[in-house]
N, C-alpha and C positions, 0 to 999 in steps of 0.2 A: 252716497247716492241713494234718492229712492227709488223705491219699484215703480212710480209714475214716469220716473224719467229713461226708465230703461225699457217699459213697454207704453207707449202714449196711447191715450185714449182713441178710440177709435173716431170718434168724434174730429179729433184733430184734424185729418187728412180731409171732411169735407164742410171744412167751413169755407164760406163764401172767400172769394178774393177780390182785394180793390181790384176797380178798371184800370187797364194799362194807361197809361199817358198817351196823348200822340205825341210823335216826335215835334220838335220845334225848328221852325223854316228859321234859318241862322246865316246871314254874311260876315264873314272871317276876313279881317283885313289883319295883313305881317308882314312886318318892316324889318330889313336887315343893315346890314351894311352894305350889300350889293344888290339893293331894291326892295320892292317890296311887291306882295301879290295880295289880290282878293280875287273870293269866291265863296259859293251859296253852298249849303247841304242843310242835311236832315241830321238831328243831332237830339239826342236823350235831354239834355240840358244844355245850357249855353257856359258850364262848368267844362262838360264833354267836349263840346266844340274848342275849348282853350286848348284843355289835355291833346286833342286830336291832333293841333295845327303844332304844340311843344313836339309833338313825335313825327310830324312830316318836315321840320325846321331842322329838329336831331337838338345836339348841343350848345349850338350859335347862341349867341345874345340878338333878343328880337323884339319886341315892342307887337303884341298882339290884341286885338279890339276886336269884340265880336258882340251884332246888334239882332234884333230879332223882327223878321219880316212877316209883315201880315199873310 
């Protein structure tokens, strides 16, 4: 290990940060075998919104489609 990596420049802690993203207006459409649901939200990526709607479904097999609204 070096000594840079165990004490960081000071410099490190105030460099600029990218801008946040805004979040992305996303409709979630999920199909089961006992129906299916849609609905809108606010989501980091429209990767997030997949993951999101896999953990509100659980384990099921489900067919999930997610589009992004102006």
């Amino acid at each position: 290990m070096s000594p840079e990596s165990l004490h960081p420049s000071p410099r490190a802690a105030t460099r600029p940060q990218a801008p946040a993203t805004p979040p992305i207006k996303c409709r979630v459409s999920v199909k089961t075998v006992d129906g299916g649901q849609t609905y809108d939200g606010l989501f980091p990526s429209t990767c997030a919104a997949v993951i999101a709607a896999q953990e509100r479904i659980g384990m099921r097999p489900c067919g999930i489609s997610v589009r992004t609204l102006p």
